[in-house]
GUKENU-722586 format. One record per residue: x, y, z of N, C-alpha, C in turn. Coordinates in steps of 0.2 Angstrom, whole numbers, padded with zeros to 4 digits, always signed. Layout:
BEGIN
XYZXYZXYZ;...
//
This chain:
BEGIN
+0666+0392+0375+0661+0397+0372+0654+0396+0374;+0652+0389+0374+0644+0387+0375+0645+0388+0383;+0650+0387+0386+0649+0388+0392+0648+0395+0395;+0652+0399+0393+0652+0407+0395+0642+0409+0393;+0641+0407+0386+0635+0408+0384+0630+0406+0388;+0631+0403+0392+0624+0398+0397+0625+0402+0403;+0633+0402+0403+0634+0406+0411+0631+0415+0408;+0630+0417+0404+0627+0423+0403+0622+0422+0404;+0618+0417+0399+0609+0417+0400+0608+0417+0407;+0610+0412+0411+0609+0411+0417+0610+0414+0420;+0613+0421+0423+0613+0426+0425+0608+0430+0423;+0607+0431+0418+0601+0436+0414+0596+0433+0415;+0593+0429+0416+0586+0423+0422+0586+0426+0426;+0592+0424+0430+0591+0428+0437+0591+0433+0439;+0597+0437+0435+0593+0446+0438+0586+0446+0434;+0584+0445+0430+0577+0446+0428+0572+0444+0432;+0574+0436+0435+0569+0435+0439+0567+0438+0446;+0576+0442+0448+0576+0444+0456+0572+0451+0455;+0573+0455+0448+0569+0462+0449+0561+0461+0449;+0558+0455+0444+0552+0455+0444+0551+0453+0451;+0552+0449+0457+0552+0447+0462+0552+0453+0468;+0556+0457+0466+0555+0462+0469+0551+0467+0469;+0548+0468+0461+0540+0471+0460+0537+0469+0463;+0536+0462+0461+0530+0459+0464+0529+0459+0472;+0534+0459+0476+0533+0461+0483+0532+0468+0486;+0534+0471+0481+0533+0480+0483+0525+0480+0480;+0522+0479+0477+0516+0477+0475+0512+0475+0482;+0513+0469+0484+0511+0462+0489+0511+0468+0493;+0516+0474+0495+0515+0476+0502+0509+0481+0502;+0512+0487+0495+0505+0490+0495+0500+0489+0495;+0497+0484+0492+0491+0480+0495+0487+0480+0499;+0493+0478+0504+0491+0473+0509+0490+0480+0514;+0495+0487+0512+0494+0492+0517+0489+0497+0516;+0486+0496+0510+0477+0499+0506+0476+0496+0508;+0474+0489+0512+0469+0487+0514+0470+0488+0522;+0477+0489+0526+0474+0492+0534+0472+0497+0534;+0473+0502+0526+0470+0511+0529+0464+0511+0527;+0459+0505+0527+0452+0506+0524+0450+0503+0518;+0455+0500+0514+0453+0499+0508+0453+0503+0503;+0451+0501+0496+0452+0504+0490+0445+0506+0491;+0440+0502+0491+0434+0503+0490+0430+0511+0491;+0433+0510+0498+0431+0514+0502+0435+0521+0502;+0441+0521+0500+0446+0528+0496+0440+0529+0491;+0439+0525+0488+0437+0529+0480+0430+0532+0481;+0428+0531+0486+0419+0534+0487+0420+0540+0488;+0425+0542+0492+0426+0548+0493+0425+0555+0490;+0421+0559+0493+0421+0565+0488+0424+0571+0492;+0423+0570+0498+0428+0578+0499+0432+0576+0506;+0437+0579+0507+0440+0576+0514+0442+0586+0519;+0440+0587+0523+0441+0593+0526+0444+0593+0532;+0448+0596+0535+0451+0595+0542+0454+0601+0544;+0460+0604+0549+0462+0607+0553+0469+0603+0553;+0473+0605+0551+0480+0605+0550+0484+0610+0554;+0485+0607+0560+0491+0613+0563+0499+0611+0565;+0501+0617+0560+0509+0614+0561+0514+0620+0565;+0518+0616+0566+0527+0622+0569+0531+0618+0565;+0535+0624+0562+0544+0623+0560+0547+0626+0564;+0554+0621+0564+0560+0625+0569+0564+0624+0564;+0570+0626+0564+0578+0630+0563+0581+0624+0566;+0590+0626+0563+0594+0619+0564+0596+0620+0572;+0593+0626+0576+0595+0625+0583+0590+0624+0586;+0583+0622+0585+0577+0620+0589+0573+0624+0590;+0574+0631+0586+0570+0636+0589+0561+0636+0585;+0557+0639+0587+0554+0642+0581+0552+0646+0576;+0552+0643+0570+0552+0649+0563+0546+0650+0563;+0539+0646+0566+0533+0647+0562+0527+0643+0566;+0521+0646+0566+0516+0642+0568+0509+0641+0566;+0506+0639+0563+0500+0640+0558+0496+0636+0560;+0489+0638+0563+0483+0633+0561+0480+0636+0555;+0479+0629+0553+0477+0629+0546+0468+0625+0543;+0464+0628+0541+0459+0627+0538+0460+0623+0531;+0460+0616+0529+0458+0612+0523+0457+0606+0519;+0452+0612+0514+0449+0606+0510+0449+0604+0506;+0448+0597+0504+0450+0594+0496+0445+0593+0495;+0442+0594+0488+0435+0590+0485+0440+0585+0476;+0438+0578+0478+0442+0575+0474+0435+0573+0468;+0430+0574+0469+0426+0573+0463+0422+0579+0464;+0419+0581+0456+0421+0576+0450+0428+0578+0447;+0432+0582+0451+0439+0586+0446+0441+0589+0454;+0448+0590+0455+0450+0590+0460+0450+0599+0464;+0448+0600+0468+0448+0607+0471+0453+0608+0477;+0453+0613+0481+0456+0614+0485+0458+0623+0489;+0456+0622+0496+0458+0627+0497+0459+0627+0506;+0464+0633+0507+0466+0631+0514+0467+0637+0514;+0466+0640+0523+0466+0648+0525+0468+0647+0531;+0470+0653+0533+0473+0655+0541+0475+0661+0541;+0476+0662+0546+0477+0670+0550+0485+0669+0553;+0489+0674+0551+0494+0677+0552+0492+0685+0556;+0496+0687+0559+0494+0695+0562+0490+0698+0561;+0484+0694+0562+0476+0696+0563+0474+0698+0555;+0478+0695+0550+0476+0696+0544+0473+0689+0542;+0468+0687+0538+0466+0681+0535+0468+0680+0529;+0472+0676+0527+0475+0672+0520+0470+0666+0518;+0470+0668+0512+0465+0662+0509+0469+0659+0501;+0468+0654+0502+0473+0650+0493+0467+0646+0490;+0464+0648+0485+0460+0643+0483+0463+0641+0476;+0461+0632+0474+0464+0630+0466+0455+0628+0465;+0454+0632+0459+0446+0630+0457+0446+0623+0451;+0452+0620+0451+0451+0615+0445+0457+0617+0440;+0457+0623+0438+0460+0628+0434+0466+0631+0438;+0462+0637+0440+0470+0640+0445+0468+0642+0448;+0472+0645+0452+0473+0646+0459+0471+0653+0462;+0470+0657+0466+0470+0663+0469+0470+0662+0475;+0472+0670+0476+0475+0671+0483+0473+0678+0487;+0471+0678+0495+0467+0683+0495+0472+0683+0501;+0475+0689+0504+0477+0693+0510+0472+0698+0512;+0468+0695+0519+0462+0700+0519+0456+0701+0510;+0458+0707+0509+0453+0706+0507+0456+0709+0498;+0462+0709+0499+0468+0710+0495+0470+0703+0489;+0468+0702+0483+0467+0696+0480+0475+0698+0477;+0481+0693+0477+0488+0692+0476+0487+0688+0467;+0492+0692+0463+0491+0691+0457+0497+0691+0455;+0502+0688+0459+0511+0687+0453+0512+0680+0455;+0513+0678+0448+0510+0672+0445+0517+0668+0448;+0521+0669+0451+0526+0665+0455+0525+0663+0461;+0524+0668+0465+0519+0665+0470+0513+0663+0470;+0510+0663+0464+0503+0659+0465+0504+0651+0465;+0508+0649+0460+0511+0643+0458+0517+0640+0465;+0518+0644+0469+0522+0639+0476+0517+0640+0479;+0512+0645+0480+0504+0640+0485+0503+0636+0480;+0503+0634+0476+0498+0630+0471+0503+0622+0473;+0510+0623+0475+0514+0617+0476+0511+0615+0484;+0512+0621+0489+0508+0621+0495+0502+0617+0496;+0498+0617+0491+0492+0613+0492+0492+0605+0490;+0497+0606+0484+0498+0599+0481+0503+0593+0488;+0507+0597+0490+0511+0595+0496+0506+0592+0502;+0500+0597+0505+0497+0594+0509+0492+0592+0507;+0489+0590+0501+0488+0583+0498+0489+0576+0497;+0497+0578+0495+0498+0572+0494+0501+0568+0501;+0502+0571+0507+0502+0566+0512+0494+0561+0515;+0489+0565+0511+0483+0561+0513+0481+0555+0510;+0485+0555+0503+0482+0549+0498+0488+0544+0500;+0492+0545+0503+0495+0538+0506+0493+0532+0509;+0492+0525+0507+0496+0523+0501+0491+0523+0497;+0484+0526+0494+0479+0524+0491+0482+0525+0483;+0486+0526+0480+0489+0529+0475+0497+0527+0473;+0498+0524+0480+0503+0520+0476+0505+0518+0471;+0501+0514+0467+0499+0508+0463+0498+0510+0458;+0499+0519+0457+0497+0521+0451+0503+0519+0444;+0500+0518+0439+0504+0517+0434+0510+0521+0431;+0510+0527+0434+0517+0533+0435+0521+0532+0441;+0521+0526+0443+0526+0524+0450+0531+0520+0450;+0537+0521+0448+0541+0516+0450+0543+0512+0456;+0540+0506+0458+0541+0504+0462+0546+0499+0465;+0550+0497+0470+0557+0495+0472+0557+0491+0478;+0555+0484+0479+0556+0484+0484+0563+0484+0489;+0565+0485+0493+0570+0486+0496+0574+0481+0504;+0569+0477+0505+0568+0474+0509+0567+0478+0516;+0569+0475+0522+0568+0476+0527+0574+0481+0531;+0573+0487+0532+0578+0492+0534+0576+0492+0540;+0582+0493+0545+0584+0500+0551+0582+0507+0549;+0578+0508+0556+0576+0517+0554+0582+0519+0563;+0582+0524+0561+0585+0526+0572+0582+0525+0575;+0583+0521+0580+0579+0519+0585+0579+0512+0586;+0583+0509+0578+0582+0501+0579+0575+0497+0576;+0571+0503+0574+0566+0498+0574+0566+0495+0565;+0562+0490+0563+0563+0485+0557+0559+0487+0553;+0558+0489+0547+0554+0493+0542+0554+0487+0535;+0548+0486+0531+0547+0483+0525+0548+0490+0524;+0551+0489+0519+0554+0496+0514+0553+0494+0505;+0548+0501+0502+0546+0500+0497+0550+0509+0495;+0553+0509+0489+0556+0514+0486+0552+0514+0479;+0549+0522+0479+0545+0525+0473+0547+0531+0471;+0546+0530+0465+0549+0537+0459+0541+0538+0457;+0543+0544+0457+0534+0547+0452+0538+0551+0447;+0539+0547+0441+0543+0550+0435+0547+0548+0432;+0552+0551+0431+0555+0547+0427+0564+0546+0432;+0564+0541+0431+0570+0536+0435+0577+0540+0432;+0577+0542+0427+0584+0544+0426+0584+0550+0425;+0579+0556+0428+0578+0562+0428+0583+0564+0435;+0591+0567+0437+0593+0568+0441+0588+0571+0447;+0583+0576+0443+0578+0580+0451+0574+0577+0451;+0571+0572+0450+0565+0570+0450+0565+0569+0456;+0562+0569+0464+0560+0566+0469+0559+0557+0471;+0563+0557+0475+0563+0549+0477+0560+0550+0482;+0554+0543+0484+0552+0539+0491+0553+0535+0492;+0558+0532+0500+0555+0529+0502+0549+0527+0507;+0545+0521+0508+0540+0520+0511+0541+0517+0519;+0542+0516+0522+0542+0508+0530+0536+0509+0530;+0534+0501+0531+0529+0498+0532+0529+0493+0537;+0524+0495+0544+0526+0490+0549+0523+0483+0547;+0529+0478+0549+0531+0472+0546+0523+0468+0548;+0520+0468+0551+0514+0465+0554+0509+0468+0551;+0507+0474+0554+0502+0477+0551+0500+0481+0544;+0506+0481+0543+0507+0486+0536+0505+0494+0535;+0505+0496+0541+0502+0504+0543+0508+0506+0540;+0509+0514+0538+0513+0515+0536+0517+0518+0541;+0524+0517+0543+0527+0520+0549+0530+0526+0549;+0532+0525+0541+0537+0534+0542+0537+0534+0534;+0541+0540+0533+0543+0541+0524+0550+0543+0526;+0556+0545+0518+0558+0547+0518+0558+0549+0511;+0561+0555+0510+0560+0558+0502+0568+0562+0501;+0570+0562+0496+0575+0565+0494+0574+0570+0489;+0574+0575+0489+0570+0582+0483+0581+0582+0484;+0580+0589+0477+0584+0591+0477+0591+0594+0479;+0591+0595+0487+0594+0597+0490+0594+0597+0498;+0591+0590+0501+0590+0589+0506+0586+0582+0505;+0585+0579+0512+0585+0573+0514+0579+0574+0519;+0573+0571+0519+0567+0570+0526+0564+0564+0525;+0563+0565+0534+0561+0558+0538+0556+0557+0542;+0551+0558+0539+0543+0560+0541+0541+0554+0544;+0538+0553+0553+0536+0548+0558+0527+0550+0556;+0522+0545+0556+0518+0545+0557+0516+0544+0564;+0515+0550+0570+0516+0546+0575+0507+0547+0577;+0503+0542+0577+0496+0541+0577+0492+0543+0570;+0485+0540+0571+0478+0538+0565+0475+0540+0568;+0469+0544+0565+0462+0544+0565+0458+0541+0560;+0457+0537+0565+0453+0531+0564+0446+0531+0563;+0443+0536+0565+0436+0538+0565+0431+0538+0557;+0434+0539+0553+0431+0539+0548+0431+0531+0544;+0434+0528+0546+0434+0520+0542+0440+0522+0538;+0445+0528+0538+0450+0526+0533+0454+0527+0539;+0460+0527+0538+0467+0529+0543+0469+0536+0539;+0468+0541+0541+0471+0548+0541+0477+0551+0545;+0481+0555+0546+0485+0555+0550+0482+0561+0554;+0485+0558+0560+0485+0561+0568+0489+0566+0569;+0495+0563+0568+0502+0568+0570+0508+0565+0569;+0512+0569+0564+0517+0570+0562+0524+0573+0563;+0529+0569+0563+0535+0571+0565+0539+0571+0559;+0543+0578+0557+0547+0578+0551+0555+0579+0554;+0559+0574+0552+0566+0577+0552+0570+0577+0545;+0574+0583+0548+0581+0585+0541+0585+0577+0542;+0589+0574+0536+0591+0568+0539+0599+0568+0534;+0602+0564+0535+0607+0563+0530+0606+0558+0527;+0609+0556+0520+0606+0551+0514+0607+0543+0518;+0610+0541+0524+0608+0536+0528+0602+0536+0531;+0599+0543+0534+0593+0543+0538+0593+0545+0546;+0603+0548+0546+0602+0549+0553+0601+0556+0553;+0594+0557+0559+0594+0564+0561+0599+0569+0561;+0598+0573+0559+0602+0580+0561+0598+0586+0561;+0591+0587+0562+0587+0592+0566+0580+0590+0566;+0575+0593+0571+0567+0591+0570+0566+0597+0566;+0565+0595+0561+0560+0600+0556+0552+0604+0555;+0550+0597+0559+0542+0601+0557+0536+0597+0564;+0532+0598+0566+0528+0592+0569+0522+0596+0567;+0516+0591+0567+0511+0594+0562+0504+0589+0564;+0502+0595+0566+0493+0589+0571+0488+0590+0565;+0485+0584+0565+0477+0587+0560+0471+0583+0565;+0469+0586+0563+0460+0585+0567+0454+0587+0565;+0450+0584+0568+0444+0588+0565+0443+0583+0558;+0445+0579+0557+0440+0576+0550+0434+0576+0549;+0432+0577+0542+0425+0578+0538+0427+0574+0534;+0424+0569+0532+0425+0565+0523+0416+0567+0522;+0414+0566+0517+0408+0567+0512+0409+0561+0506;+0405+0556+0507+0405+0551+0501+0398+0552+0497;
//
């Protein structure tokens, strides 16, 4: 009986100690890869970030669906703003979120059902939130996972850090994972699982011009819950950076 008892404690030490072990290295990494994108320091000064976002979507045959050069900007102090515009068939769409909410202008036609205003309002949060990578990691709503060291296609060796924004035993909550190159700690790709699909976002280049790392250009693939491709989804250039501190 005293033996079974000790043989319990002592397993409950150790998975205790392995999971704390594991935070603390998925901590350790983000860090360390806040400080190749510029720092914290230098993330928190920031008051506005502006660029030119141009992206294409293909279809599961490579064709494609779509092509947008896009106009935007975030203003993160004192309260977060946001608006992005482009032309489609010689019409100019604009989405702005003033803090509050959102509007939406086709030409010169302001768009008022409150369904659609709320998927651009997810629109803008989306192309947000790839810019605050990894600066936000660390925030106190993150579960964080280290996972060790994974294979992506191609063979190449990923520090791998797995993050939930929410609540862990909510089935739709969106999972990430993060690669982190093992040396530098740059961020080398993502993968996210939402509700009905699987992607495998390449970071392929930085602009480095501002003192933070921003991304250059982007490759998104559809994937299956292993990570192997099964089409290119998206590729996505941004240029032109403005920060305001």
């Amino acid at each position: 009986m005293i033996k079974n008892s000790f043989f319990i404690f002592t397993s409950f030490c150790l998975l205790l100690f392995s999971c704390s072990t594991r935070d603390k290295q998925a901590v350790s990494i983000i860090e360390k890869s806040i400080e190749a994108h510029g720092g914290m320091k230098a993330w928190e000064q920031i008051q506005s970030i502006s660029m030119v976002r141009d992206f294409w979507m293909f279809d599961e045959n490579g064709q494609t669906e779509s092509h947008t050069l896009q106009e935007n900007e975030f203003r993160l102090k004192p309260y977060f703003e946001a608006q992005m515009s482009w032309e489609k068939d010689s019409i100019r769409h604009r989405v702005v979120f003033d803090g509050l909410k959102t509007q939406y202008w086709m030409g010169t036609n302001e768009i008022q059902n409150e369904g659609f205003l709320a998927a651009k309002k997810k629109d803008i949060d989306a192309a947000f939130y790839v810019l605050t990578k990894p600066f936000d990691l660390l925030d106190e709503s993150k579960h964080l996972t280290y996972e060790g060291i994974k294979e992506l296609p191609g063979g190449v060796m990923m520090e791998t850090v797995r993050v939930i924004d929410g609540d862990p035993k909510d089935p739709n909550v969106d999972v990430w994972w993060y690669y982190f190159e093992p040396k530098t700690f740059e961020i080398f790709a993502y993968k996210v699982k939402t509700s009905d699909h699987f992607s495998l976002v390449y970071n392929q280049g930085w602009d480095r011009s501002t003192g933070i790392l921003l991304p250059a250009k982007r490759e998104s693939y559809r994937v299956d819950s292993l990570g192997n491709h099964l089409y290119r989804r998206a590729l996505y250039g941004y240029g032109m950076y403005v920060i305001n501190n």
